[in-house]
C-alpha positions as CSV (number, residue, x, y, z in Angstrom):
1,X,71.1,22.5,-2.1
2,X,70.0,20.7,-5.4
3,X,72.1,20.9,-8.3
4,X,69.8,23.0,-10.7
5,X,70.7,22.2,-14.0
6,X,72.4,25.3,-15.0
7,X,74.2,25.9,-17.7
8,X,78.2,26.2,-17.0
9,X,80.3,29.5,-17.4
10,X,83.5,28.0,-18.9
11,X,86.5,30.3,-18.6
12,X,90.0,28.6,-19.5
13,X,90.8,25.2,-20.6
14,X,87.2,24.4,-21.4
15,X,86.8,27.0,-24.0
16,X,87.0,25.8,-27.3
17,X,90.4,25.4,-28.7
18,X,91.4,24.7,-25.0
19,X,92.9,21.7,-24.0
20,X,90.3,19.9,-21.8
21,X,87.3,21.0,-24.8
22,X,88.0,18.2,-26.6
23,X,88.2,15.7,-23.4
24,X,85.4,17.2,-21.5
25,X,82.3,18.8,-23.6
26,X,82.6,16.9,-27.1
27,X,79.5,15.6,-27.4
28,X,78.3,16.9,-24.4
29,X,77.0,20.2,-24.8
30,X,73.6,21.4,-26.8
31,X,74.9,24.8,-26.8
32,X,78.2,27.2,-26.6
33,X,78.1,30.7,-26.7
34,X,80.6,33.3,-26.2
35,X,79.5,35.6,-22.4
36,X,81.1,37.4,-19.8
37,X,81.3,37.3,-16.1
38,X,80.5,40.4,-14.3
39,X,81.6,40.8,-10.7
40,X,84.7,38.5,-11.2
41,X,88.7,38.4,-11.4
42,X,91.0,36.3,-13.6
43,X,94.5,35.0,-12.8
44,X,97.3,32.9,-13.9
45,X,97.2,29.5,-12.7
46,X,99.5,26.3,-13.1
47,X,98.5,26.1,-16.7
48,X,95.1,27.0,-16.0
49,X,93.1,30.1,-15.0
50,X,91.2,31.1,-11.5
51,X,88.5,33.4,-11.2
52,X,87.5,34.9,-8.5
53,X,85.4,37.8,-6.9
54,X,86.2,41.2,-8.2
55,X,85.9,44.5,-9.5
56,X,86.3,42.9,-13.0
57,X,85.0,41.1,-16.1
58,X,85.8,37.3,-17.4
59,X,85.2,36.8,-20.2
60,X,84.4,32.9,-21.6
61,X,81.4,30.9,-22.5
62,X,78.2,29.9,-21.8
63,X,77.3,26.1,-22.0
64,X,74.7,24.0,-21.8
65,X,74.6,20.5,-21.4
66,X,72.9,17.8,-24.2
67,X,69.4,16.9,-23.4
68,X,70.6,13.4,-21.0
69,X,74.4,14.2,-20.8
70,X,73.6,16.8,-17.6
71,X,74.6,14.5,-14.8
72,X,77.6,13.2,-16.2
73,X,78.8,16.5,-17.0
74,X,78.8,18.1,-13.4
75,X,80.3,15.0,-12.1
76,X,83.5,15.4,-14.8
77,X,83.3,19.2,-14.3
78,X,83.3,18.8,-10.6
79,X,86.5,16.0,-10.8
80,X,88.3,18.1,-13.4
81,X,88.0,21.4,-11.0
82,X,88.8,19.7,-7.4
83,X,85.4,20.5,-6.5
84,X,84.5,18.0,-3.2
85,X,81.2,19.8,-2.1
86,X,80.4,23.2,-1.1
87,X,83.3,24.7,1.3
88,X,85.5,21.5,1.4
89,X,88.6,22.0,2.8
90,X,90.6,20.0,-0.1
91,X,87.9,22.4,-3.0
92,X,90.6,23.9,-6.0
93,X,87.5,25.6,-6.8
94,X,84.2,26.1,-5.7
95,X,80.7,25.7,-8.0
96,X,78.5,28.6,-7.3
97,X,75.9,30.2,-9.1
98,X,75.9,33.2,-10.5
99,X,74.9,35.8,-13.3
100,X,76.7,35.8,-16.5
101,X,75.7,37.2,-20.0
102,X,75.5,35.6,-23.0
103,X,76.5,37.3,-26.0
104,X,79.3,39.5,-27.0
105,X,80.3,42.6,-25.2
106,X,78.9,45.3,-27.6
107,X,75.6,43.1,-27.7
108,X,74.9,41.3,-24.4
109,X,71.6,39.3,-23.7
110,X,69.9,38.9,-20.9
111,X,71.6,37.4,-17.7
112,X,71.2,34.1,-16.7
113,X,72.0,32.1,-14.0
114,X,75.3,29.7,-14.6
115,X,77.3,27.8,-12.5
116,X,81.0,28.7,-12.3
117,X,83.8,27.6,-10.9
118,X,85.5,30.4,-8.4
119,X,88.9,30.0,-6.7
120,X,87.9,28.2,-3.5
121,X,88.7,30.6,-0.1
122,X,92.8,29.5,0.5
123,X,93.5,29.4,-3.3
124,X,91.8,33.4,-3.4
125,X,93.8,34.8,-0.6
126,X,96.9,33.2,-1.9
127,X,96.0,35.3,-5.4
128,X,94.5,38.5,-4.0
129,X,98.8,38.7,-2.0
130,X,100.8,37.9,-5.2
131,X,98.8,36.4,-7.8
132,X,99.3,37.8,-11.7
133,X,96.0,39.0,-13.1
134,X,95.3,37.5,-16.4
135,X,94.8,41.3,-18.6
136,X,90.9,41.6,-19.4
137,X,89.9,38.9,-17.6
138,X,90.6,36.7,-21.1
139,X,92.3,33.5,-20.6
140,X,93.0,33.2,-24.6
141,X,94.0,36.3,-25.5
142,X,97.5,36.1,-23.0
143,X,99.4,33.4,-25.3
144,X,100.5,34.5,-29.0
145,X,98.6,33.3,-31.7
146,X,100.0,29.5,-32.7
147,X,103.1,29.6,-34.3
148,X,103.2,27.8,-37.3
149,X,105.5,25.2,-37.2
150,X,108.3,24.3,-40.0
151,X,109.1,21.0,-41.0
């Protein structure tokens, strides 16, 4: 399979504001844009999210890679989610492709094809038994707003 260069369906730590932003797509990306995932599941992880299939929405962003900064993104993607190659046994996640929509919810675009990372087979039979679903399939909106914080 060749890697089309897709753009990325970010869900969790990725989005901006998140912790691994910053580290990851800074000056990486030519585009973000809010969009949602049809088709798909969101639960709590160790800190970070998992998708997977589902009778359910994400909801996250759309990105797309700097004109030259493509390959270097998957790669960092690919390390940062565990991915090894399609169906590894060792995968956190796997990349697949798949339809999200840009925009936001009471004005979607068009579909486009994306590459996300899903919950690779073990981790999504160990959610579907006794994972917690993340509420609306939004990874920001289950903290509090920031708390200020007093001197």
């Amino acid at each position: 399979m060749t890697d089309a260069p897709l753009p990325f369906f970010v869900y969790g730590t990725l989005l901006p504001g998140e912790p691994n932003h910053d580290r990851f797509l800074r000056g990486r990306t030519r585009a973000e844009r809010p969009a949602v995932l049809p088709g798909a599941l969101l639960y709590e992880g160790p800190g970070y999210p998992y998708a997977i299939e589902g009778h359910g929405t994400v909801r996250g962003a759309l990105v797309t890679a700097a004109p030259g900064a493509y390959a270097e993104l998957l790669g960092l993607l690919d390390a940062l989610e565990q991915y090894l190659g399609p169906e590894h046994p060792r995968n956190l996640y796997e990349r697949v492709a798949r339809r999200a929509v840009p925009g936001p919810p009471e004005a979607p675009g068009e579909p486009v094809r994306a590459w996300v990372y899903l919950a690779a087979a073990a981790v999504t039979r160990s959610l579907r038994t006794g994972g917690t679903p993340v509420p609306g399939g939004d990874w920001l909106s289950r903290r509090p707003p920031h708390a200020r914080r007093t001197p």
